[in-house]
C-alpha positions, 0 to 999 in steps of 0.5 A: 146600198150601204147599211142603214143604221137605225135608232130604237125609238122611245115608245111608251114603257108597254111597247118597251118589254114587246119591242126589246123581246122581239128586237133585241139588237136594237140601238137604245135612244134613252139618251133623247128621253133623258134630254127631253125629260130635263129640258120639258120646260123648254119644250113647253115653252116652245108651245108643246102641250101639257095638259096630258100625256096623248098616245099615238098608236101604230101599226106595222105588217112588217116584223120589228126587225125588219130592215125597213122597220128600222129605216121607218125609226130614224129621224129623218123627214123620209122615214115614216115613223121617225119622220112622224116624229120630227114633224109632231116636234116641229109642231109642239108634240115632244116624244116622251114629253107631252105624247107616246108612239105605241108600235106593234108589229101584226108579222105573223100568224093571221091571229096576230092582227087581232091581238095587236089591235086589241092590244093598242085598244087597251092602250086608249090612244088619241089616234091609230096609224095604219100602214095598210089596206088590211090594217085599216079594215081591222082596225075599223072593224074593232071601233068607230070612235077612235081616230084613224090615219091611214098612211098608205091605201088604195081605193078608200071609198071602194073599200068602205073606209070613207064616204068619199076623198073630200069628205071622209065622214067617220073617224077615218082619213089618210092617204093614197097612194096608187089609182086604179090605172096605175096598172096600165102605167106599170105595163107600158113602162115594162113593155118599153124596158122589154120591147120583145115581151108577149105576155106578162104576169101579175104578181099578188095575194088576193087577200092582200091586195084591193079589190083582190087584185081587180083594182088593177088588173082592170087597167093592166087588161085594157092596155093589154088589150091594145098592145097585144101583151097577153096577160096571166094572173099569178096570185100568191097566197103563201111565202112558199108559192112565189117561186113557183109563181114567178118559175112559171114565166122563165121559158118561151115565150119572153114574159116579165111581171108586175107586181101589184101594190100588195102588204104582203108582197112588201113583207115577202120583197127579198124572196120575190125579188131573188125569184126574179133573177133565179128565173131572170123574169124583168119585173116592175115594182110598186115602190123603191124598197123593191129596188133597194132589195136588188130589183129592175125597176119601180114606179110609184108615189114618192115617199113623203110623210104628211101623216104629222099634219093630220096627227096634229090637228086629230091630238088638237081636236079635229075630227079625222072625217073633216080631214080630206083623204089626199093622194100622191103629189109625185110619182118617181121611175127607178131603173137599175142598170145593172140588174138589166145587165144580168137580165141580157136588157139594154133599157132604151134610152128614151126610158132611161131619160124619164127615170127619176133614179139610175142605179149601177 
């Protein structure tokens, strides 16, 4: 993959000490600032808001230096806070004109989620996004006035956050991005990259992932059971149990894994990943940044950032409880054929036909 280079956004002046503290190689993109400071009146005449400066907050579980961190900040349509941005200008927000984005990274010890929402409660902003199930819970639990979007959850209204998808209620809305049978979907898909596999392993940390794990491990069971694939959990509490997690299913009899919709396994994806070829265990992903980190294979929503929609009508006035939860639109199969290679697999053609992405 080539190197990705990323541009530091323009978060308000509260984030700037944390961020260049935390990161100090970032790219400075001062040079946006200063246009869009000279060139405000254009903006406003293009309909962006005067009447004050609104705050969007955000986020994070991953570290701020991160390489997805950084993705997440260039200005593209994919990347989802730098597609945030361009989706808000395209609607009259202008970055350091009429609204400020607040990052803040909860990467760390299990007191760090608290402090970085307290501290974006300081901050009072219009509306909060959340990158996760955890995030979303936390940030709940710290207020029920402020607009909430969450950019990624699985079972909203299992978890409480929501009364149901068409009709969120609260300050909560967002979007999904697995169902529960997803997990039988994965299992198929590894038992047709794996035809000799006879048992497989579910990669996940219970206090990460919904429903402890259950939310799929209820699917993977049922297609288990009418596949004849026996199925072990291999919950994961801690970076330093997964090789020991993944270890377990690299003597006979032939087993791969799956690795569930998890936070925690998207922070720890270079370690699950290596553990995976060390032991040369085939793994199915829940995403493609599994992939880009050296992995065989993913399936799993497509990424698209919408979340500029909804920040838009939350900043004009909408109640995020009138703004219906949505799900994925498309879902995409990754292979690498390559790591199949150095994993002694030759993925049937038939698999191969259906894969949205090839790599070599």
């Amino acid at each position: 993959m080539p190197a990705v280079r990323a541009k530091h956004p323009p978060w308000g002046k509260h984030h700037a000490k944390n961020f260049m503290n935390e990161r100090p190689f970032a790219v400075d993109r001062r040079g946006f600032i200063r246009l869009a400071s000279a060139t405000a009146a254009g903006w406003l005449a293009l309909g962006a808001t005067p009447d004050r400066m609104r705050v969007v907050a955000s986020l994070t579980a991953l570290s701020l230096d991160d390489e997805l961190t950084r993705r997440s900040m260039i200005e593209t349509p994919t990347s989802r806070l730098g597609g945030l941005i361009v989706g808000l200008r395209q609607r009259g927000w202008v970055e350091g004109v009429n609204f400020r984005l607040e990052l803040r990274s909860t990467f760390g010890p299990s007191d760090k989620l608290k402090a970085a929402i307290q501290e974006l409660l300081e901050l009072k902003p219009d509306v909060i996004l959340t990158g996760s199930t955890i995030e979303t819970a936390a940030v709940l639990a710290a207020t029920k006035t402020i607009p909430i979007v969450f950019a990624t959850a699985n079972d909203p209204v299992g978890n409480g956050f929501v009364e149901s998808l068409a009709h969120p209620g609260g300050n909560v809305t967002g979007f999904t991005s697995s169902t529960a049978e997803m997990g039988g979907k994965w299992l198929q898909l590894v038992r047709e990259a794996v035809p000799d596999v006879t048992r497989v392993g579910v990669l996940f940390n219970p206090a990460t992932t919904p429903r402890a794990g259950r939310f799929f491990l209820d699917s993977i069971e049922q297609e288990a059971a009418t596949s004849g694939v026996s199925v072990a959990p291999a919950p994961v509490g801690a970076p330093t149990e997964i090789d020991e997690a993944v270890s377990r299913f690299s003597e006979p009899p032939k087993a791969a894994m799956i690795a569930l919709v998890d936070s925690f396994l998207v922070v720890n994806r270079q370690a699950i990943v290596a553990a995976a070829a060390k032991y040369r265990v085939p793994t199915i992903y829940p995403f493609h940044y599994f992939m880009d980190a050296g992995g065989l294979m993913s399936y799993g929503p497509t990424l698209e950032v919408r979340s500029a929609d909804y920040v838009d009508l939350i900043l004009r006035g909408t109640k995020a409880g009138d703004l219906p939860v949505q799900s994925p639109r498309k879902y995409e199969l990754l292979i690498n054929r390559t790591v199949a290679r150095t994993l002694g697999l030759t993925i049937p053609f038939t698999l191969l036909a259906r894969a949205d992405e090839i790599r070599e």
